[in-house]
N, C-alpha and C positions, 0 to 999 in steps of 0.2 A: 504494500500500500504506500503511495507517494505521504515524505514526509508533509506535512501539514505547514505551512508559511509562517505560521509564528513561529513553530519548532526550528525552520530553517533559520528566520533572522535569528533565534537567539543561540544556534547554534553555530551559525557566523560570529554572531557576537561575542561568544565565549574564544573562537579561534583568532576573533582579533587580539583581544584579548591576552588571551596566551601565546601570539607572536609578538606584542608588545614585549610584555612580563620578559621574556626570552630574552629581544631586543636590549632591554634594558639591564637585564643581568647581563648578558657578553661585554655591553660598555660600561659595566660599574667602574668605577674605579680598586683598586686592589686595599688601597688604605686612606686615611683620607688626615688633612691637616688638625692638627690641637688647637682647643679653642684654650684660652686661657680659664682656669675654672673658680674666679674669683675677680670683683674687682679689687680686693687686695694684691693678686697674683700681678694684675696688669698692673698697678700703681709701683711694685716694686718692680717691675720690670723697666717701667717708663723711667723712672728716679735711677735706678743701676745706669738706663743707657744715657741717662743727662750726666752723669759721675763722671762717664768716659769721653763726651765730647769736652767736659771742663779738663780733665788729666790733659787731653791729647791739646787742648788750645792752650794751657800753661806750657807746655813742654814747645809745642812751634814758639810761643812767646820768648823761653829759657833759650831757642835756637837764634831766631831774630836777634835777641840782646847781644850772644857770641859773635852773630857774622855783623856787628856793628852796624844792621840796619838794612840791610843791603839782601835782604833775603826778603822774595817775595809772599805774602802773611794770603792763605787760603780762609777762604769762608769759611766755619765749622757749626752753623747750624742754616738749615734748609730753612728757605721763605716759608712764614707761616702765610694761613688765609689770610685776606684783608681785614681788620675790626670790623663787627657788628654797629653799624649804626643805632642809634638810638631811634631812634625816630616813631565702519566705515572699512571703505579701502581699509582702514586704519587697523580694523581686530579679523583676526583668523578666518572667522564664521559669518563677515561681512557679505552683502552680496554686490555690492558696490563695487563701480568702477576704479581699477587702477589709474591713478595719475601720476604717478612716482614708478620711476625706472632702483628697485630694490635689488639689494643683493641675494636676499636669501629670502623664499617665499613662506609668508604666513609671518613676517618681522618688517613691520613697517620702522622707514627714518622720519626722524622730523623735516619736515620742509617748510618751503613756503606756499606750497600750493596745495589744497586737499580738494576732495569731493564730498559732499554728505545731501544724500539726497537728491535733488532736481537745483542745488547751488552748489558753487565752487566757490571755495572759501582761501584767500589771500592773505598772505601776513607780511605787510611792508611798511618800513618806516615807522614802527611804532605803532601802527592802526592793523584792527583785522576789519576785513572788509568782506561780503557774499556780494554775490552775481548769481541771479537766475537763468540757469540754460537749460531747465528742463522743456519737452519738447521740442519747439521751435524759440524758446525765447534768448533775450541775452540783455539782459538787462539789471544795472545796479540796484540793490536792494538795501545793502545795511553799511553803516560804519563805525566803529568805536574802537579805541582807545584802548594799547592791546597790554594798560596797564590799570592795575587799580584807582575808580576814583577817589579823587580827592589827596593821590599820594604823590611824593617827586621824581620822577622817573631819571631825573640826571644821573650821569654815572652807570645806567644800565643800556642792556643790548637783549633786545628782542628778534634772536634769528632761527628760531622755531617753532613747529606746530604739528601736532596729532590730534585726530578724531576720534574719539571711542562712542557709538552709542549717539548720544545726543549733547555727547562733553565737549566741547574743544579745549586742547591744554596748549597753551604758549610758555613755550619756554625760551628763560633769559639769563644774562648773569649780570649779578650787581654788583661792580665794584664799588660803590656808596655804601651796600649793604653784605658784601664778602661772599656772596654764596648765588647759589641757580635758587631760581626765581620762576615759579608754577601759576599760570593766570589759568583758572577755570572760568569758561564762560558757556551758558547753556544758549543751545541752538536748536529756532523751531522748524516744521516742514517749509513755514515759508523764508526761510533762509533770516527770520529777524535773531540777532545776537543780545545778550545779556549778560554781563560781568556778573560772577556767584563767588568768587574768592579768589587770593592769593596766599599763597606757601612757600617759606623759604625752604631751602635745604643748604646747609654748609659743603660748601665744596672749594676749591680751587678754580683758575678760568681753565677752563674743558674745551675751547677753539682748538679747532685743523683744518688746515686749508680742503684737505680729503673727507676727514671723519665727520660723522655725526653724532651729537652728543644725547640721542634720546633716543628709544626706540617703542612698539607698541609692539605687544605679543596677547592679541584678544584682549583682554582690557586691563592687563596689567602695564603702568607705564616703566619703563627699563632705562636706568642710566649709572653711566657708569663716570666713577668721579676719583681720581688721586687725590689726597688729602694731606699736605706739607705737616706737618706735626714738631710744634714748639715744646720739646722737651723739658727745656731751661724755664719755662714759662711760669708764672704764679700759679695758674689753674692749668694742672696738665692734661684734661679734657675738652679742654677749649674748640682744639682742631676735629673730633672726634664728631662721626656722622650725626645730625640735627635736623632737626622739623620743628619749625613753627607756622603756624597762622599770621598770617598782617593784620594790623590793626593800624590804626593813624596812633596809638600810643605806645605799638610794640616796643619794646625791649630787649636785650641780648637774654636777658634771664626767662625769656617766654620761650627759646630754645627748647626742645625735648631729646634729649639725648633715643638714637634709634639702632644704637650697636653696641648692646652690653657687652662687656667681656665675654661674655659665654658665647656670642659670636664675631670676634676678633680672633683670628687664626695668624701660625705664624709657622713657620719653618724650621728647620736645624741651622740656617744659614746666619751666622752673627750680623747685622745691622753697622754699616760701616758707620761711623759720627760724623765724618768727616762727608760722608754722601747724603746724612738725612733720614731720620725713618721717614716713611709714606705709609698711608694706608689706603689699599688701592680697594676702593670701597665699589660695591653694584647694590644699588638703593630698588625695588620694585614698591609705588604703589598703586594700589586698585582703585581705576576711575569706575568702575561698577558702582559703587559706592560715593554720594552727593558729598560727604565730608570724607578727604580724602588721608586715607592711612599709609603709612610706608613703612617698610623692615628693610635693612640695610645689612649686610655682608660686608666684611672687610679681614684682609688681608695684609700685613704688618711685610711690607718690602722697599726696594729700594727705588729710587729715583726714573724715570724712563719708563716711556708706556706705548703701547699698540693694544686698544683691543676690538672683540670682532663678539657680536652676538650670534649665536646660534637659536632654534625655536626654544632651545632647552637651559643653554646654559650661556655665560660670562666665557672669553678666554681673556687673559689680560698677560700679555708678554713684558715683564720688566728687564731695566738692563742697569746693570752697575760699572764701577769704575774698569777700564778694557785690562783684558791680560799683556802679559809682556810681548807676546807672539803678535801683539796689535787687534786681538780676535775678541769681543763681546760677550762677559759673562750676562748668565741672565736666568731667569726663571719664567716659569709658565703654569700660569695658574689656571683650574678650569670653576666657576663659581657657579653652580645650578640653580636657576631661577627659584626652585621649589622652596629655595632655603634649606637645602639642605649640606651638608660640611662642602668646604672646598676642598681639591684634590690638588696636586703640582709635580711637576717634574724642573729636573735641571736641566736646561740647556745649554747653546753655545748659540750665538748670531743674533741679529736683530732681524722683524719682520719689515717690509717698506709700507705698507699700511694694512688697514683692516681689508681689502682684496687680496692679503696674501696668504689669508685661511680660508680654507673650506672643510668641514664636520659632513665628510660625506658617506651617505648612506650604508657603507660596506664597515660600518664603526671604527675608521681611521677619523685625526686629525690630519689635514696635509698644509704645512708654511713653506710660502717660498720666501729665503734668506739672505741677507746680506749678510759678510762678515764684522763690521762696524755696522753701529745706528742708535739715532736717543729717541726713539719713540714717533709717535705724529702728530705731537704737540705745534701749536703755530706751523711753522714751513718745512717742520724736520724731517718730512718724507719723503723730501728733496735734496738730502746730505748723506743718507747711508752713501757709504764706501765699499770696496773688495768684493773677494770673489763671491758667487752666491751657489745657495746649495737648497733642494726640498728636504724637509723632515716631512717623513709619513708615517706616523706614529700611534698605536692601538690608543682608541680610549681605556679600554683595559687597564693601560700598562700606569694610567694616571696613579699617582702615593701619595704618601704623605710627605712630600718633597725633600726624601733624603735618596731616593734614587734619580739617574739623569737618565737621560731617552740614548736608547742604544745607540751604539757608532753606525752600525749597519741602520738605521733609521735615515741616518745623512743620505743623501745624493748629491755630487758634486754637480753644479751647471755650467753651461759657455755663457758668455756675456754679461759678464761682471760691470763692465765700462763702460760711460757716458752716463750721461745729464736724465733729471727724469725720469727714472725707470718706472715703465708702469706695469701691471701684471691683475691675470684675471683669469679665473677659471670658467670654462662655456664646453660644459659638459663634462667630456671625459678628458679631455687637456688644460693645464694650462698655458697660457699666452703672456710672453713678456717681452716690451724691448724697451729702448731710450728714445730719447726724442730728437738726439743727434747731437750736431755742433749749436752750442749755444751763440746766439745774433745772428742778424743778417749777414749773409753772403752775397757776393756784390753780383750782378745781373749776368756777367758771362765768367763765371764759373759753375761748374758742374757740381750739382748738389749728392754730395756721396749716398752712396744705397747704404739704405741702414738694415742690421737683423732683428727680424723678429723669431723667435723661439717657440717652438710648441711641443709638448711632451704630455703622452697619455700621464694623469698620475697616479692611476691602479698597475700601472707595467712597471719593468722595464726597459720596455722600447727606446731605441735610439731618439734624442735629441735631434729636430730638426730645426735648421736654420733657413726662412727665406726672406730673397733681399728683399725689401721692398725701395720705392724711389722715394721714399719720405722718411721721416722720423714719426716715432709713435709716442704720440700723443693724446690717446683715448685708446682701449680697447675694448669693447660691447658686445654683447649678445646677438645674432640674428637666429632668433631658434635655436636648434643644435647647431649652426655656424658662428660665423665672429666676424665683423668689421674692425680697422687698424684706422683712425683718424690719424692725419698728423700732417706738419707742414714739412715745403721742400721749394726754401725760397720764397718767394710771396704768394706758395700757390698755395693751398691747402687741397688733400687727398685722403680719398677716401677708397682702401682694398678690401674688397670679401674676401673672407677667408673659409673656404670649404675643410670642414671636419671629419674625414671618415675614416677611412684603415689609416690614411698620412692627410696630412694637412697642408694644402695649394691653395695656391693664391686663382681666386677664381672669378676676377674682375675689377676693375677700376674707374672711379670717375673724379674728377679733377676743377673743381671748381677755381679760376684763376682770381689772383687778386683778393684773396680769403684767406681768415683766420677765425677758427673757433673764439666764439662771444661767451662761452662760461665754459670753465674748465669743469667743475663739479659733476660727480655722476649723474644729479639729476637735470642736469642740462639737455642729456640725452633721453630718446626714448625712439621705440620700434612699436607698431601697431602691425602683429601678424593679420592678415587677412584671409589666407587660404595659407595650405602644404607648401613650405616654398614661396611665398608671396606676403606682400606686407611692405610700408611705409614708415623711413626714417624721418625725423627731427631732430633740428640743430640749429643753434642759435648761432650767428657767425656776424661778423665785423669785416670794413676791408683791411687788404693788408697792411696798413697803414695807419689803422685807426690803432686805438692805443686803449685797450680794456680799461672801463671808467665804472666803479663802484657806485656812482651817485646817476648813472644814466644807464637805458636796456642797450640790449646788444642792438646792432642796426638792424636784424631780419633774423628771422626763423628758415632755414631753408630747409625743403621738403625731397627725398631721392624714394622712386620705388624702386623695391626688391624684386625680383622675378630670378630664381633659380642664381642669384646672387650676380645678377648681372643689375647694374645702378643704373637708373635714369634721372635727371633731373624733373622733376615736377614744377621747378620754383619756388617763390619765397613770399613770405608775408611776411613785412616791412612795418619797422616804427615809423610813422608822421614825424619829420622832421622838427614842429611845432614842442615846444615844453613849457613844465611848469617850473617857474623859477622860485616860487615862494607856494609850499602847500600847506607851510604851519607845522612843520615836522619840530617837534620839541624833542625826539632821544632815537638813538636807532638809525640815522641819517646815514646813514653806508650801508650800501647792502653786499655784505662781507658774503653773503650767500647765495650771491645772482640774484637777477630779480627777470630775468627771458626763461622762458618754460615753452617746449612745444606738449600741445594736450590732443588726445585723442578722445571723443566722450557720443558714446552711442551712435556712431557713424560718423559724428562729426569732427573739426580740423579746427583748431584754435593755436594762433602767438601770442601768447602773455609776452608781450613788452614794457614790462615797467607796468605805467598804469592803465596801457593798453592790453585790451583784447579784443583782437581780429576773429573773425569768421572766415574761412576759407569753404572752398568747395575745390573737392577731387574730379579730377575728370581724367581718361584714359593716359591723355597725353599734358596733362599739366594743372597746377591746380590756377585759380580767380577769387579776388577778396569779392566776399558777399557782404559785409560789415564788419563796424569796430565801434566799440563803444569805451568810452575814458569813465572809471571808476576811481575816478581821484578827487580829494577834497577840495571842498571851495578854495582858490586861491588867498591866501593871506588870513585863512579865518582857522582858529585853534579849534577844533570839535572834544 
């Protein structure tokens, strides 16, 4: 007799289930890091290692006096935070459109551009703003103020934003106020906005020119924060992860401490004094929840950071002072969203950003490495040095960070040198090259072929190298293939790159007189439309124009896909016409782009600034259909 349909689903159900359970046991980790079990334990701990930065700074002082003066005197305590002032797309199980070009699917970045609903919802300048495009419309709907009223925004930066539900969370960081800075505002179907609170958290500045500092995983929000830690300090908790609520009478003392000792973890690894303790903290809280809770995770290590969220967990790569051989000690932490212990390994190299991990499905870790690197803090992603090498490494093999990732783990790679390395995993390879000779080269010389790399990284198959005639300067997804942006002279190029048993180059289109208008992942984006088929966006400038934080890129330009051969479609273009005065009181740079190409229910939009165009696709090219300016009145403060 055929099983019965409820028996079936729950008899699937149980078999997911128990390939989960499976899953999850093969990648436990083996042992997992010590929490301190006391805040006694941590208080002597912190007080011992304040004893040694004071030994070790009397004794350089005892050397300085010897060499008469003439010896140069090293920092010996690490920046604390700044003082406390007195004073959707978005979740897992959304059914919402994608607007954001992500790394890892079911883990949204903060941006500045989201969707919720039949509006798209902007965050510039200080303001968030909705646009109604459901249907056929497109039209400004809401504006406000993407900080709380009544408070001073000086001193802070508003360069992010996630949807949960019917949350929107802007996230900032206050140097006025030392820490990331959480705007809840509820949002209804018709796109109207409403300020519901602000929430600090203690952190450090969290800016990369690459990285993003928030992430959304279903409706927990994820961030990950170093935390400089004054030992020598009057209150040696000062630095240590916090939540409070804003008020217009807040206080430092309305702080909530959110990482008791019992969850502060630490290593076998001594703490140099001379490098700083850090606590390299991953804070989750649940926007499910109108009053917003957070539990925080931290990690007692040194200075230097990369990290990369996965659906599950934290990876956080630190690095300390270099060995003699010139080669990057460092560790690797793995932090699990659940709250549960973190796990670590020792390693050797720096990662060049969070595109150099991937947690792929066969329960490896895989990083591609450079030999030197201090994290991707500000521009540091753009200074690793030496040769580079893959670790693929079991989650299994994860401890309690007194064991280091096997030698046979390493893979040595070719093309260590040049400028700009970028890299990126697009299926079962990854892809990496430089961007070439840095500056212009003069009109008749010939612009050197650069290599790009691609290596299955479940094998070990041979390394291949192909030239291409430009530097690389983006590398992105097309399905299971990959595009290589990058310039060559004042032209700017664009190669598909075919992924199958080997990886060839399997087309090119060359837009002259162009340069990519935002470097940032989410500048990019592909709209598949069939097997094989599907339409690029890119924000781009001429060659000549000179990337401007306070103004959009000149034009979105549009290439279709077809079996990876590129056509031009054209571009939709910012209105020469601006606004010189919109009343921007904080936030006035947009360190994060502000050109977005968008796809949304068939439809083609250039967010330029405070423009959004309407395009229309057609076989052979696309035509603006409209644009509408959602910018504030000129000269009036809203």
């Amino acid at each position: 007799m055929p099983m019965p349909t409820v028996f079936k689903l729950a008899a699937l159900s149980m078999s997911l289930s128990l390939a989960c359970a499976a899953q999850a046991a093969a990648t436990a980790p083996q042992k997992t890091l010590p929490a301190f079990a006391s805040e006694q334990e941590l208080t002597v701990y912190l007080q011992t290692l304040a004893q040694r930065q004071l030994e070790q700074q009397r004794a350089r002082e005892k050397m300085l006096r010897r060499s008469g003066g003439m010896m140069k005197m090293a920092p010996s305590v690490a920046p604390a935070p700044a003082p406390m002032a007195e004073a959707s797309v978005a979740s897992a199980d959304s059914a919402a459109e994608s607007v954001t070009n992500t790394q890892t699917a079911g883990v949204d970045e903060g941006g500045i551009v989201k969707l919720h609903g039949k509006h798209l919802v902007m965050l510039r300048r200080g303001k968030l703003f909705t646009v109604a495009v459901g249907g056929n419309a497109l039209q400004p709907v809401a504006a406000v103020d993407a900080f709380a009223p009544g408070s001073d925004p000086s001193g802070s930066w508003y360069d992010e934003m996630l949807i949960s539900g019917d949350t929107v969370a802007v996230i900032g960081y206050s140097y006025s106020r030392g820490g990331t800075e959480v705007g809840l505002f509820d949002i209804d179907a018709a796109g109207k906005l409403a300020y519901r609170a602000t929430y600090h958290l203690r952190s450090n500045d969290y800016y990369s020119a690459r990285n993003y500092a928030s992430r959304l995983v279903g409706s927990k929000l994820v961030f990950y924060s170093p935390l400089s830690l004054n030992v020598r300090g009057k209150d040696l908790f000062a630095g240590f992860p916090a939540l409070r609520r804003w008020r217009p009478d807040a206080v430092p003392g309305d702080f909530q401490r959110i990482a008791p000792a019992t969850r502060v973890y630490r290593t076998d690894d001594e703490i140099d004094p001379d490098d700083g303790a850090t606590l390299h903290t991953v804070t989750v809280c649940d926007l499910a929840q109108r009053e917003m809770r957070c539990e925080a995770t931290a990690v007692m290590g040194p200075q230097g950071r990369v990290f990369y969220v996965s659906g599950e967990s934290v990876y956080v790569w630190t690095t300390r002072r270099g060995r003699k051989d010139g080669g990057t000690q460092a560790g690797l932490f793995r932090i699990p969203l659940s709250g549960a212990a973190p796990s670590a390994l020792k390693v050797a190299g720096a990662p060049v950003d969070q595109f150099s991990f991937l947690e792929s499905g066969d329960g490896y870790l895989n990083v591609l490495l450079r030999e030197q690197g201090k994290g991707d803090a500000m521009w540091d992603s753009s200074r690793g040095v030496g040769e580079l090498a893959l670790l693929r490494v079991a989650l299994s093999s994860f401890s309690d960070g007194r064991d280091s990732a096997p030698a046979s783990s390493y893979r040595a790679l070719p093309g260590g040198a040049g400028y700009g390395l970028q890299n990126r995993y697009v299926g079962q390879y990854l892809l990496y090259g430089t961007s070439g000779q840095f500056g212009q080269r003069k009109a008749d010389q010939a612009w050197p072929r650069q290599g790009l790399y691609a290596l299955r990284w479940n094998d070990n198959s041979a390394v291949q190298s192909l030239a291409l005639p430009h530097g690389v300067e983006r590398i992105e997804a097309l399905g299971n293939d990959a595009v290589v942006v990058g310039a060559a002279g004042s032209d700017l190029h664009f190669s598909s790159i075919k992924l199958g048993s080997q990886a060839s180059i399997a087309g090119t289109y060359v837009r002259a007189n162009a340069a990519q208008g935002e470097s940032r992942s989410h500048g990019f984006f592909y709209k598949p439309q069939s097997a094989g088929a599907g339409v690029i966006g890119l924000p781009i400038l001429g060659a000549h124009e000179q990337p401007n934080l306070r103004q959009p890129a000149a034009s979105v330009l549009y290439l279709r896909n077809t079996d990876l051969q590129l056509k031009e479609l054209g571009a939709l273009a910012a209105q020469p016409a601006r606004i010189d005065n919109d009343g921007c009181r904080v936030s006035c740079v947009d360190w994060y782009g502000n050109a977005r190409p968008l796809f949304l229910q068939g439809r083609v939009f250039a967010l330029l600034g405070y423009e959004l165009v309407e395009g229309q696709l057609t076989q052979n090219g696309i035509r603006e259909l409209r644009r509408i300016s959602y910018a504030p009145a000129p000269g009036v403060r809203q």
